[in-house]
C-alpha positions as CSV (number, residue, x, y, z in Angstrom):
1,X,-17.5,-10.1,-18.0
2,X,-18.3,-12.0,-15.0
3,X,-14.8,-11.9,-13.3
4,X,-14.7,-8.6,-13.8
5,X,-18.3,-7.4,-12.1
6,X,-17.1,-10.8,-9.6
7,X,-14.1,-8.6,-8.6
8,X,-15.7,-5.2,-8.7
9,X,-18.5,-7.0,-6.0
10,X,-15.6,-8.1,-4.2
11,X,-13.6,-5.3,-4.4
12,X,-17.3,-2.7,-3.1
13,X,-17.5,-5.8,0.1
14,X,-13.8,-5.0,0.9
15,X,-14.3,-1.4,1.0
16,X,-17.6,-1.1,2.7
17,X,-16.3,-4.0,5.2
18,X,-13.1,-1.2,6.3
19,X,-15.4,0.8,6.8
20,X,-18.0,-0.3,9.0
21,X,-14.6,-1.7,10.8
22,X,-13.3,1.6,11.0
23,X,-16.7,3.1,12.0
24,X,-17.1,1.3,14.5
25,X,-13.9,1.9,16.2
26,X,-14.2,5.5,16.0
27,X,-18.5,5.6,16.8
28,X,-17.1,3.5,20.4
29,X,-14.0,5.3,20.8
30,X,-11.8,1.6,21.0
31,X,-8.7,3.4,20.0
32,X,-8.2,5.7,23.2
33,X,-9.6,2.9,25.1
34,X,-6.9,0.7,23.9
35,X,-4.2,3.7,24.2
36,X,-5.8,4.3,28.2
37,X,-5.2,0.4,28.6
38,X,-1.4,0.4,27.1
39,X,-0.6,3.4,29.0
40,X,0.7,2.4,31.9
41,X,3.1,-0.2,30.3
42,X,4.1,2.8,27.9
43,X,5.4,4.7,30.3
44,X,7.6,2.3,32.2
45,X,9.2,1.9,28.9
46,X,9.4,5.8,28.6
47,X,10.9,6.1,32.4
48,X,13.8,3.7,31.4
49,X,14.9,6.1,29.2
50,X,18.6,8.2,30.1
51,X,18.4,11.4,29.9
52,X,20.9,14.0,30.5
53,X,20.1,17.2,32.1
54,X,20.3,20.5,29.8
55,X,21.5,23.7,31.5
């Protein structure tokens, strides 16, 4: 009985850890930060790119 209330605490601090994680990234907005800050890099790699012109 105590392994499983053990893993069921452990389990309910896993979850509510991902969430404050995920919370917190989203209430500071560190994903389009982080996607502003890649940018530029991104789109060298997207100018390399061939392309063929479609009439």
């Amino acid at each position: 009985m105590k392994k499983l209330l053990g893993f069921c605490v452990k389990v309910a601090g896993l979850a509510v850890g991902l969430f404050g994680l995920t919370f917190t990234i989203y209430f500071l907005n560190l994903d389009m930060k982080l996607l502003a800050f890649l940018e530029p890099y991104m789109d060298k790699i997207y100018d390399l790119r061939k392309r063929e012109p479609r009439v």
